[in-house]
Each structure stands twice: as structure tokens, then as C-alpha cells.
Backbone bond lengths (Angstrom), bond angles and torsions (degrees), N, CA, C in turn:
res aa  C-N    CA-C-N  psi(-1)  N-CA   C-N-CA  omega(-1)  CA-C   N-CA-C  phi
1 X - - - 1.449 - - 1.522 110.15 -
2 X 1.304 120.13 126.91 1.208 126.40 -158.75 1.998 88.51 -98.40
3 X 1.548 117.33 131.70 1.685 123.18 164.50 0.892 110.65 -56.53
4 X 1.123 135.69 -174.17 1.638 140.66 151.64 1.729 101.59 -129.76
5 X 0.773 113.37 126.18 1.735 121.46 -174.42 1.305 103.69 -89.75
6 X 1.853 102.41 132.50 1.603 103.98 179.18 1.192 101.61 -111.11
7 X 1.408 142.23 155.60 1.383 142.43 170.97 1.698 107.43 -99.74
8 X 1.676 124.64 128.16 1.370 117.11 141.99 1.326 117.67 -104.43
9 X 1.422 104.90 173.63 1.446 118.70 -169.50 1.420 113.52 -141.23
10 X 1.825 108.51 129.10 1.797 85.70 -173.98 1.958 89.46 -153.91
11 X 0.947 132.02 138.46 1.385 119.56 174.61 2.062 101.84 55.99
12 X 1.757 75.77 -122.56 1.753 97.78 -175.45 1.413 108.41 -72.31
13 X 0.822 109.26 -27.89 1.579 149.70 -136.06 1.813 110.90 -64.46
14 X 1.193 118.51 99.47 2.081 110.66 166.90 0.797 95.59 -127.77
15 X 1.630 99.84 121.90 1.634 116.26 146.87 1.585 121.16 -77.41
16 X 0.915 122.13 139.86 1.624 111.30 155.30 1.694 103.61 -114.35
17 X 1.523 116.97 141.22 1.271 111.82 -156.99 1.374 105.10 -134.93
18 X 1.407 146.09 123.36 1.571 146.59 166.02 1.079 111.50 -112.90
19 X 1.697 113.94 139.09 1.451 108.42 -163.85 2.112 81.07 -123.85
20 X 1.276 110.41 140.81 1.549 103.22 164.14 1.724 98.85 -140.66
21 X 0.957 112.21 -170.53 1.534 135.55 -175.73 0.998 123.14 -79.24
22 X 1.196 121.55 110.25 1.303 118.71 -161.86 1.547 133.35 176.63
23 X 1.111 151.41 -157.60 1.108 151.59 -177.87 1.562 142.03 -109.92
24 X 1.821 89.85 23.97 1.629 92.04 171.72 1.867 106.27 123.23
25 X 1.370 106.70 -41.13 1.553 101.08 -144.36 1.557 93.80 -85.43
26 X 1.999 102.89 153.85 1.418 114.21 171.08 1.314 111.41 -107.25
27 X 1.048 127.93 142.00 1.125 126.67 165.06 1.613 109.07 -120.86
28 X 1.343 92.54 157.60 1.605 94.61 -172.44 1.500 109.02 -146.75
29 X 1.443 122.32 119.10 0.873 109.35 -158.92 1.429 146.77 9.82
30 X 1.516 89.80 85.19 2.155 126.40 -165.35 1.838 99.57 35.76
31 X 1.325 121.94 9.77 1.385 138.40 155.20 1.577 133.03 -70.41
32 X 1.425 123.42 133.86 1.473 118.28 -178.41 1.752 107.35 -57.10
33 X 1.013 110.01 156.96 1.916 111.34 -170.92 1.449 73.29 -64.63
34 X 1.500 139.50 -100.22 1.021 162.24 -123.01 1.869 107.42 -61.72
35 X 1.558 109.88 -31.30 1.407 110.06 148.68 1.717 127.64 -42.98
36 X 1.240 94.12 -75.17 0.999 131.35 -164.59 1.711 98.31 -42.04
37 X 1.459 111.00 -55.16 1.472 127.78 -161.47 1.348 95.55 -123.26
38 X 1.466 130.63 78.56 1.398 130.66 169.31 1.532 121.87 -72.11
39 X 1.181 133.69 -17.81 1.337 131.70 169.00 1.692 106.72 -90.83
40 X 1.537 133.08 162.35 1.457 121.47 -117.66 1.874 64.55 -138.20
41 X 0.811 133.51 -46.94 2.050 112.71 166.59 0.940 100.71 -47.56
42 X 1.302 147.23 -69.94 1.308 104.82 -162.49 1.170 126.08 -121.48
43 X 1.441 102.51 48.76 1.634 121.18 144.73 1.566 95.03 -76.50
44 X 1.891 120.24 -50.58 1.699 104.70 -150.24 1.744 88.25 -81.99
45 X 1.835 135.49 -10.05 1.458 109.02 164.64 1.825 105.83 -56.97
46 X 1.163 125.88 -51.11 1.376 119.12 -154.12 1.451 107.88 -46.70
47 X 1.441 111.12 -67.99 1.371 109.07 176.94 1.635 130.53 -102.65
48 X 1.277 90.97 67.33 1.537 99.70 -171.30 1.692 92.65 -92.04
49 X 1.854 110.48 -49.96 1.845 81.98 -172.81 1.664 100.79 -84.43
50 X 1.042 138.76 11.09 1.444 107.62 151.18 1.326 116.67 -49.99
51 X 1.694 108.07 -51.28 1.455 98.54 -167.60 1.609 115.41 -80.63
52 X 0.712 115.99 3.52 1.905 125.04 -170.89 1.718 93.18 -95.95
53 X 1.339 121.79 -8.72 1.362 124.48 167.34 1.416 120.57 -142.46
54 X 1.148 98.64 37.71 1.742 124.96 157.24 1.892 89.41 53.67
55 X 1.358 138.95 22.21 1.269 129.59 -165.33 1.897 97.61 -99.92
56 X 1.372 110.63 13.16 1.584 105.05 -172.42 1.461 110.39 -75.68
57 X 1.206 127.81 128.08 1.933 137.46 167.40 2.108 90.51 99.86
58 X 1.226 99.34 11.40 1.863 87.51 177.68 1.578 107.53 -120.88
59 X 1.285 113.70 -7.29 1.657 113.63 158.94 1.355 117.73 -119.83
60 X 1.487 116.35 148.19 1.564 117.76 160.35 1.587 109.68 -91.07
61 X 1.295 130.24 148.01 1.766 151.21 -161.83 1.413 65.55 -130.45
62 X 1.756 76.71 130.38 1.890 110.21 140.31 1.766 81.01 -165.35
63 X 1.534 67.58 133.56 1.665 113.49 178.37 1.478 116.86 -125.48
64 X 1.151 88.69 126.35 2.337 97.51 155.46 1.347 120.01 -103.42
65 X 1.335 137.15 111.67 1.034 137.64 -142.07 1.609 90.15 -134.53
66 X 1.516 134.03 135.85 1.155 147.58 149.76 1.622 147.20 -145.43
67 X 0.839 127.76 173.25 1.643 112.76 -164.07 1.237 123.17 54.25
68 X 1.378 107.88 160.91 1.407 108.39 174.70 1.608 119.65 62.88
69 X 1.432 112.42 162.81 1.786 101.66 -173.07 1.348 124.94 -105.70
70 X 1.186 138.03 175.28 1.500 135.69 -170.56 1.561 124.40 -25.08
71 X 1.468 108.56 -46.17 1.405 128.16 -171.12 1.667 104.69 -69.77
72 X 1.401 113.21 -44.69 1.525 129.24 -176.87 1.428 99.61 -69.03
73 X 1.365 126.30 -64.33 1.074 163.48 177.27 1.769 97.07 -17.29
74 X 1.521 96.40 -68.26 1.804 114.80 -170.92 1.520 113.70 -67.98
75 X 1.329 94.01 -50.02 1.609 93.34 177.56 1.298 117.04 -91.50
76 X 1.192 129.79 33.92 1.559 141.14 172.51 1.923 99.97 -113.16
77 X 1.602 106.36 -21.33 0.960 100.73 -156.48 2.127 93.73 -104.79
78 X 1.776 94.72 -3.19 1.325 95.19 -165.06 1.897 94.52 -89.92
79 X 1.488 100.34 -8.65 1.268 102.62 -161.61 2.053 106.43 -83.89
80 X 1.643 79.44 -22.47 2.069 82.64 -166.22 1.425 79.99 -92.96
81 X 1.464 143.44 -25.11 1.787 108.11 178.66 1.697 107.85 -83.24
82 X 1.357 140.84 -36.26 1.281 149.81 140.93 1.776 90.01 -9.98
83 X 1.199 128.98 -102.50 1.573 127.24 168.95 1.193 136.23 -13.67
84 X 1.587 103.30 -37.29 1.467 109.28 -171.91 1.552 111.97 -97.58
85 X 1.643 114.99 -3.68 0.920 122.95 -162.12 1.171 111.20 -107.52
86 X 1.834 121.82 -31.05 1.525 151.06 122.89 1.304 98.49 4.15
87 X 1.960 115.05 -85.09 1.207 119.48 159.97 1.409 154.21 38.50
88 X 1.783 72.06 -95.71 1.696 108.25 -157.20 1.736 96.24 -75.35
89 X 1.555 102.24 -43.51 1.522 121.18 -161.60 1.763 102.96 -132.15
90 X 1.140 141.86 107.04 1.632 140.12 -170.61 1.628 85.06 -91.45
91 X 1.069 142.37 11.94 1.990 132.74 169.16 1.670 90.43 -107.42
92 X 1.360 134.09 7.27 1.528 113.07 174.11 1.681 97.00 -105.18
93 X 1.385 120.30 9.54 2.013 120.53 172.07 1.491 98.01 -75.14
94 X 1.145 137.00 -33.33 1.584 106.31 -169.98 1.453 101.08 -72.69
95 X 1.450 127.93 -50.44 1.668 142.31 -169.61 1.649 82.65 -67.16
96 X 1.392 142.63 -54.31 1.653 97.17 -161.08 1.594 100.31 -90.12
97 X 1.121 133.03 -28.42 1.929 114.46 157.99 0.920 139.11 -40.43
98 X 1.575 116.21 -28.08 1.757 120.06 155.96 0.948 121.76 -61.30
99 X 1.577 128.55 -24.11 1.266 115.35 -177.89 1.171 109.80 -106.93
100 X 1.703 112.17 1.25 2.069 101.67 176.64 1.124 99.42 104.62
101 X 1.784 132.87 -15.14 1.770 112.05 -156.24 1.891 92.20 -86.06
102 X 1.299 136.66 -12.42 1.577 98.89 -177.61 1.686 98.73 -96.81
103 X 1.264 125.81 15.61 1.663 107.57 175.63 1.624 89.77 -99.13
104 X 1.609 81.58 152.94 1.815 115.05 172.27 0.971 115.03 -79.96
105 X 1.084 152.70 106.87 1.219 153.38 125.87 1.380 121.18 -5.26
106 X 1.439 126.45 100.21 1.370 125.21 -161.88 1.375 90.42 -90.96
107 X 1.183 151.52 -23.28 1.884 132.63 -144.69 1.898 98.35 -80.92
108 X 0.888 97.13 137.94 1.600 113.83 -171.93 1.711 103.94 -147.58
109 X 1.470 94.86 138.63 1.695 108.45 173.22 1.515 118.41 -47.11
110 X 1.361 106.29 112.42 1.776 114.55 -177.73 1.720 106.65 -67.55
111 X 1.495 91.41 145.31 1.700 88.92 -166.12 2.071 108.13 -88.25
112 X 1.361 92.73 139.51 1.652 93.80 176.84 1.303 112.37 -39.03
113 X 1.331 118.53 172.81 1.604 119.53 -165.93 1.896 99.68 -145.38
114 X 1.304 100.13 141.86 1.822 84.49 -172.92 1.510 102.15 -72.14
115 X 1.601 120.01 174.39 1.317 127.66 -162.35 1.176 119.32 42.17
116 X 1.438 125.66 33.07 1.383 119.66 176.95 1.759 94.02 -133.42
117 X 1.467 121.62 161.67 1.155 111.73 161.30 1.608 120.10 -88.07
118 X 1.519 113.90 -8.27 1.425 118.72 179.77 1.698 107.07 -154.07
119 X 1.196 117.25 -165.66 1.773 96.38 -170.73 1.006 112.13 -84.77
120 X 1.626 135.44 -18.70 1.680 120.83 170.90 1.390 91.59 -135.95
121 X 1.628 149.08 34.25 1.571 130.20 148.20 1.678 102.90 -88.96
122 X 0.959 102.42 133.27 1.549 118.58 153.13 1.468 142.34 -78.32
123 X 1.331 142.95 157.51 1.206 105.57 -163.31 1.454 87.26 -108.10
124 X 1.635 115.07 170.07 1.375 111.14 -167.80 1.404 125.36 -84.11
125 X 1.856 108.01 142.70 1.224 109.06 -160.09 1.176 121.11 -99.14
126 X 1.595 131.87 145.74 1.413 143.14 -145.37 1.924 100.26 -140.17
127 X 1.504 107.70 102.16 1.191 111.59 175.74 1.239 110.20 -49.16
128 X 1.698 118.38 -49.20 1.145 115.48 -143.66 1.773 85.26 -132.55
């Protein structure tokens, strides 16, 4: 049986995400979910739309997850099972659009600017 790979996107942040049949477990990069993601937000971002569509302990996650940090990381990864889950079933889009999980998150790090020390601080100014 061939996956079909979903992509999320969050910050730095790509997931690539496969959902198959199965009995619950995440893996995260060839990592235990709970390794991988030691603080317990964003363990509950990962599988929040499983549970917002009652699909929790009936798929196995394996994910490749890179760039960017934990926070980017989770919800990039909440975004490709949200997708993959779209997918699996097109009657679970109204339940994951109510809650926000298939939109992207556009906000991304503004780029430095020359004569500045960061993209909008200035350095401090001296009339005289």
C-alpha cells in the first residue's frame, strides 16, 4: 500500500506527515512522539484534530519533521495530520475548519534591515 504524504507548514517548520491504520502510535522522526515532543502542549497541538474527529487510537503518524523549533515544529506537524485526515475522510473539513487546524499560519520572522540592529529597532538616537 502506497501513503500519500501530506505536507505542514509553520514558521521554519516542514512536516511531512503519513497517516495509516492502525493502533494509535506517533512516531516522529524514527523517535517516540513523547521523546521527540517532551513538553505536554505540544504533544495536545499534535493530536488535537484526531481528537476533534474522534479518529484518536485508529491511525498510526509517522512524521519527518525539520527546521524551525518545537512550537513551529508541532503545529506544522498538527497542520499535515489535520490534511491527511481531510484526506482520508473529505466529511472531517467542516469539524477541522472550526477549529482553525487546516489554515496556515502565514506570520514568519521579518527579515533584518541594513542600519538597523534588527528589522524594526533602531539604534539610539543622539541629537547632539
Amino acid at each position: 500500500m502506497i501513503d500519500k504524504i501530506y505536507v505542514g507548514r509553520r514558521k521554519r517548520s516542514v512536516a511531512r506527515v503519513i497517516l495509516r491504520n492502525g493502533n494509535g502510535k506517533i512516531t516522529v522522526n524514527d523517535r517516540e512522539f513523547e521523546n521527540a515532543f517532551p513538553l505536554q502542549i505540544h504533544r495536545d497541538d499534535i493530536v488535537s484534530p484526531l481528537k476533534s474527529t474522534d479518529m484518536l487510537g485508529k491511525f498510526d503518524v509517522i512524521v519527518n519533521v525539520n527546521g524551525g523549533g518545537t512550537t513551529g515544529q508541532s503545529q506544522a506537524i498538527r497542520l499535515g495530520v489535520a490534511r491527511a485526515l481531510e484526506g482520508v475522510n473529505p466529511e472531517f473539513r467542516s469539524a477541522l475548519k472550526v477549529e482553525g487546524y487546516l489554515t496556515r499560519d502565514p506570520r514568519m520572522v521579518e527579515r533584518k534591515k541594513y542600519g538597523r540592529p534588527k528589522a524594526r529597532k533602531r539604534f539610539q538616537f543622539s541629537k547632539r
